[in-house]
N, C-alpha and C positions, 0 to 999 in steps of 0.2 A: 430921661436918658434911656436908650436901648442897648442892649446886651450885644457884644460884638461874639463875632466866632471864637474869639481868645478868652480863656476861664481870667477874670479878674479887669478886663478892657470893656469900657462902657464908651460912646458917642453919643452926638445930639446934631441934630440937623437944625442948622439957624435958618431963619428967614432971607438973609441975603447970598446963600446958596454953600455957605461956608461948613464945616465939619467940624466940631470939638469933640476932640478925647479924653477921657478920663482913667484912673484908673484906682481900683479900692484896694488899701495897703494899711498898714497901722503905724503911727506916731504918735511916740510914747508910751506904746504900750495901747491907744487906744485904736478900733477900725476907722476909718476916713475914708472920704474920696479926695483926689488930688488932678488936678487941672494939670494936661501931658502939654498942649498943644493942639495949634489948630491945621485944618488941610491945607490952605492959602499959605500962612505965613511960615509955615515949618514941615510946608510937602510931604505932610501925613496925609498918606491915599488907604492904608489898612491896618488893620487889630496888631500886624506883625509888627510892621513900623514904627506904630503908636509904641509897643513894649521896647523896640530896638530903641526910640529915643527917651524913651523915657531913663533908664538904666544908664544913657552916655551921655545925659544932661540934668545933674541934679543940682536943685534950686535951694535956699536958704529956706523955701516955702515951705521944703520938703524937711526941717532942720537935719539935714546930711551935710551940710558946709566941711569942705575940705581945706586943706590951707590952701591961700589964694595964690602963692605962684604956682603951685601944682595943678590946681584950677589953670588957671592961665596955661600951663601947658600943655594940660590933655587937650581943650578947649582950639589949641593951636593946630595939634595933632590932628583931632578931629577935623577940620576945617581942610586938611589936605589928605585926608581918609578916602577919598572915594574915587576909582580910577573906574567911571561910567563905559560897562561896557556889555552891550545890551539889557539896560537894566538892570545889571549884577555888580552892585558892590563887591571890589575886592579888596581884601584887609593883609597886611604882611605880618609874620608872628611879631615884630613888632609892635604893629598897632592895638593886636588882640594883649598882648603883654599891658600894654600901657593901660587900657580900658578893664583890666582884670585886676590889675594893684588898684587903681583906682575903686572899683566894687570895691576889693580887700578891705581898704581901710574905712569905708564908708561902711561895710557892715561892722566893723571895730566898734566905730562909733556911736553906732544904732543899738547895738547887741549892749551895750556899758550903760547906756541911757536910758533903754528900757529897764535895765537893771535898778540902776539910780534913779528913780523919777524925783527924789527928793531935793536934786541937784536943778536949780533954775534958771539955770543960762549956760551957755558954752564954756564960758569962762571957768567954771566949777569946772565943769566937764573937761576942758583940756588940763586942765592939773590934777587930776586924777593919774594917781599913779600905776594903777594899773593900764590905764589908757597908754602911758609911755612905754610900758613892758609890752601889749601885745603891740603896737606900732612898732615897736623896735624888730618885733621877730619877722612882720612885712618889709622892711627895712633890710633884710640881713637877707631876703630872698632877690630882691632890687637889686641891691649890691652885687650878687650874684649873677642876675641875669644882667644886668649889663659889662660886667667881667666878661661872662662868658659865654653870650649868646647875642648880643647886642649889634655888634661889629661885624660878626660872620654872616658866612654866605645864609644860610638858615632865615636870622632872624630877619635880612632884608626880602627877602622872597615871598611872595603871592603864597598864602600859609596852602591854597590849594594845588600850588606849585609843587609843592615838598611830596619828594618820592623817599622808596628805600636807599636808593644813591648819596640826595643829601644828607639823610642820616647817619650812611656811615660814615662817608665823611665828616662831619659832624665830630660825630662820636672817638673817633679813630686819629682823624688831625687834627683840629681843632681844641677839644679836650686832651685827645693825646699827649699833644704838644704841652698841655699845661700841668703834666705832673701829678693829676689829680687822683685821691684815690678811688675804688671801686666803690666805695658807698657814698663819696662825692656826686660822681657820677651819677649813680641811679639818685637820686636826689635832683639833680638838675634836670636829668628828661622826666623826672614822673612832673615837677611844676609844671613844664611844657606840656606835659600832655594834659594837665589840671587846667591850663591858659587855655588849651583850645577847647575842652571837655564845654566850659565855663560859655566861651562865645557860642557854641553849638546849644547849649541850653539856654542861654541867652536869646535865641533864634538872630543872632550877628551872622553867624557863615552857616550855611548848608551844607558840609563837605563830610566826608568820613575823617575821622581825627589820624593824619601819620605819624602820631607818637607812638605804635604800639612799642610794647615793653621790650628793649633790646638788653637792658642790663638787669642783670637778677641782683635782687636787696642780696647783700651778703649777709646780713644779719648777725654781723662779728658781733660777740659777748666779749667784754671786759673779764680779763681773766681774774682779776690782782682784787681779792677779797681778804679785807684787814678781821682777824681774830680778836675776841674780845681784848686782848692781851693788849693789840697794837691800837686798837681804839681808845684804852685805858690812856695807851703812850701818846694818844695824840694830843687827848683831853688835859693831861698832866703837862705837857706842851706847851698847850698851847693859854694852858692857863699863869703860866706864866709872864705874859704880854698880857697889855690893857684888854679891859671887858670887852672889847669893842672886837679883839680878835678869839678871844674865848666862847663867847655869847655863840656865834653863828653854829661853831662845830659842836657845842652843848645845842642848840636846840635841834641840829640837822641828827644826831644822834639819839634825842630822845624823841622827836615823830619821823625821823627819817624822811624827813621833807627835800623838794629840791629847790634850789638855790632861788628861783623865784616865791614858794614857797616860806622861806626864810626871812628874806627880804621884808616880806608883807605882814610881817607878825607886828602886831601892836601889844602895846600893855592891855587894853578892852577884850581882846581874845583869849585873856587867858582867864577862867573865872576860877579862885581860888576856895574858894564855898562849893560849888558841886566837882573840884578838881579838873577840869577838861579845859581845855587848850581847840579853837578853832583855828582851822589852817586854809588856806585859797589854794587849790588846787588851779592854778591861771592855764596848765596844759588844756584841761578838760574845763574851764569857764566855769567852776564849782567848789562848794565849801562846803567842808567835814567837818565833824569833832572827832579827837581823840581822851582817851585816858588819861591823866597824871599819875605818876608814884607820887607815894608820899614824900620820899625823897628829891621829886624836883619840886612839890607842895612848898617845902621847909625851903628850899631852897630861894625861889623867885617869892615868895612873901619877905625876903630879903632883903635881895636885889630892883623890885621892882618898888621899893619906897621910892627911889630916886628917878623914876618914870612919870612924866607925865599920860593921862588913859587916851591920848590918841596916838600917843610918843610909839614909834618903831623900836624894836628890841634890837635890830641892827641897828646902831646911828653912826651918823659922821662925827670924829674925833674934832672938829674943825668948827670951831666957837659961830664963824660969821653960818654956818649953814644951818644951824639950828635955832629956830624963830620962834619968839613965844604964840601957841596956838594955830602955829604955821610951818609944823614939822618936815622937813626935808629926809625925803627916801633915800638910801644909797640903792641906785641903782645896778651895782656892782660888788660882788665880794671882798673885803680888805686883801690887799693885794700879799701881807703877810700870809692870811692862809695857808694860799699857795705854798708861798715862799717853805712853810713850817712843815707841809708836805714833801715836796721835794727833800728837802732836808732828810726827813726821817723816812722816805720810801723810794725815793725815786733816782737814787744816786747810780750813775751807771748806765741810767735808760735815755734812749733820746727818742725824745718827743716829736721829732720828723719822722723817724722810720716805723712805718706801718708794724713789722713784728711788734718794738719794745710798746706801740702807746695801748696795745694789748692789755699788759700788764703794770702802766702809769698809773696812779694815784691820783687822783682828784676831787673835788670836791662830792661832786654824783657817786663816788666810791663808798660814799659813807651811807647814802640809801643805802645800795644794792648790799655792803656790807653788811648791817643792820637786819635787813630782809634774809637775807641769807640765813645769819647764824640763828635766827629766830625758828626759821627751819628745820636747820639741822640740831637745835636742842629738842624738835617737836612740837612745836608749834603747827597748828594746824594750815594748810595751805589758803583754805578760805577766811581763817584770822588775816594771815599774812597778805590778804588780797582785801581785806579793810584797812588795814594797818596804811599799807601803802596807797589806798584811793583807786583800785585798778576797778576796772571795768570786767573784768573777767576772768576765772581761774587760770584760761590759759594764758594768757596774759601773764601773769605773776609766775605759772611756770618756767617761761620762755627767760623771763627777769632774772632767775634765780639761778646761783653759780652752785651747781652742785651732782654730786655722781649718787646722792642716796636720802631721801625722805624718811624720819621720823614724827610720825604726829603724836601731838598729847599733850605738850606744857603750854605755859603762857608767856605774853612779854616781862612780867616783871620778873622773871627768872633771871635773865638776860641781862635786867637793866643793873638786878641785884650787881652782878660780877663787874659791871662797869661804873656803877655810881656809887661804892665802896666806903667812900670820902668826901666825897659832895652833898 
């Protein structure tokens, strides 16, 4: 094989005048070469080519398997991709849309299984519940664009077509029309600009990217931070309904985890001999430890008799969902929660209108709560930036609802005045 002008695109010249491509990647974590296609059969003429098809046709060989009607669909898409005109592929945000969710979830899948290599087959792999959490949040960006970009004038058009014109348009009637708020919005054109960013590194389109940023993040903070007092009332609450609605706000309370966080806690994570508790960070693709009190020590050496060690700490109330050694995630918070929220906070507010969901109560209230008060008793700001898994003090700054910093004490100060009785 010789070296093509593209970093990672190797060829070989057959005997009967034919071109193979290759290209070097890693599966499963280990380096490989992987057979792209030949010149003949798959009108690979250069290194560009060879990388444009390799990216918009992946094999079983490659184990990237996607599910098969989706397969089937990009496969369709593609097949009427090409409107040949002097040699120039042209692509409509559409088609680059379609071919960028598709990467999406294929590095989902890549990214879990290099992780798991212990997992030996797909089968494992697709029931992997973290697989189902991060596909759901490509799923929820899907949903969106074809809401609201799919149908419009925008997403049918030659992406090199797209002027300032279309955008405001766009921007102005289209989203207009649909009520949405400002940080909706900038949300939907930054993916769009992420689609095209993606096919331009891809080497799919050679164009200048026309998403530049027309909407500024508004970077609204959540006003409405609960006092140890009300965090007490919530716990006292909420411990009045089955474990099943107690548990989640006990544990998002004592590492201030967020709701996928929660979710993924098992009995195995929690080791009661060196006190620490391991949590998934699924935002950032990574796992922490934190502390235990003693007080939730005494506690979960409890409660967790009745736990099988692969058993989730959230579970379903619902006898058929729970399988012996085939424990079922909820993928979702118990919808009381909410309900227990609302109740004790949020009477009055409505959660349509942009002022009141300012100051709404939710489940994410009880991180940032949490975080907060940890602060303003003195807690140092770079505890508080472990505590919560941030990546950087500013970061945790920007997180934190507050007009004045104290540093000096610790978390179990904090936990003291809420875990009283527990």
């Amino acid at each position: 094989m010789q070296k093509s002008d593209l970093k990672g695109i190797y060829f070989k010249e057959l005997q009967n005048g034919d071109v193979s491509w290759y290209i070097k990647c890693r599966l499963n974590g280990n380096p490989t070469t992987v057979k792209i296609g030949n010149k003949k059969k798959d009108k690979i003429k250069t290194a560009q080519e060879a990388y444009k098809f390799y990216y918009a046709h992946k094999s079983d060989s490659q184990q990237e398997k996607d599910d098969i009607e989706e397969i089937e669909r990009i496969e369709q898409v593609k097949e009427n991709l090409p409107i040949e005109q002097s040699d120039k592929k042209i692509y409509t945000l559409n088609d680059l849309a379609l071919l960028y969710f598709d990467r999406r979830k294929s590095k989902v899948r890549r990214k879990l299984r290099e992780k798991n290599t212990h997992l030996k087959n797909e089968e494992q792999l697709e029931s992997l519940p973290l697989l189902k959490i991060k596909l759901k949040g490509v799923q929820k960006e899907i949903y969106q664009y074809n809401k609201y970009v799919k149908n419009s004038k925008i997403g049918n058009m030659a992406v090199d077509k797209i002027t300032m014109t279309e955008l405001d348009e766009f921007l102005y009637e289209d989203l207009g029309e649909s009520f949405l708020t400002e940080k909706s919005k900038f949300n939907i054109m930054s993916y769009l600009k992420t689609v095209v960013n993606s096919a331009i590194t891809h080497l799919i389109v050679d164009i200048k990217n026309p998403f530049v940023q027309k909407v500024k993040n508004p970077r609204k903070q959540r006003e409405r931070v609960l006092s140890p007092e009300e965090i007490k009332l919530l716990l006292d609450t909420a411990k009045t309904h089955n474990t099943n609605v107690y548990m989640p706000i006990y544990l998002a309370v004592l590492t201030a985890g967020r709701v996928n966080t929660i979710l993924n806690i098992r009995k195995k994570d929690i080791n009661l001999q060196e006190k620490t508790i391991y949590l998934n960070n699924i935002k950032a693709s990574k796992q922490y430890k934190l502390a235990l009190n003693d007080k939730s020590v005494a506690w979960f050496s409890k409660i967790l008799v009745d736990y099988e060690n692969d058993e989730y700490l959230v579970r379903s109330v619902r006898p058929h969902l729970k399988q012996t050694k085939n424990f079922t995630q909820m993928m979702t918070m118990p919808k009381k929660v909410y309900e227990i929220m609302d109740e004790l906070f949020n009477q009055g507010l409505d959660k349509q209108n942009n002022q009141d969901r300012d100051f709404v109560v939710n489940f994410h209230s009880i991180r940032r709560s949490v975080a907060t008060n940890l602060a303003r008793q003195g807690t140092s700001l770079y505890d508080v930036m472990v505590f919560l898994n941030h990546s950087s003090i500013e970061q945790t700054m920007k997180y934190l609802n507050m007009t004045s910093t104290n540093l000096g004490n610790e978390h179990n100060k904090l936990m003291s005045k809420i875990f009283v009785e527990y």
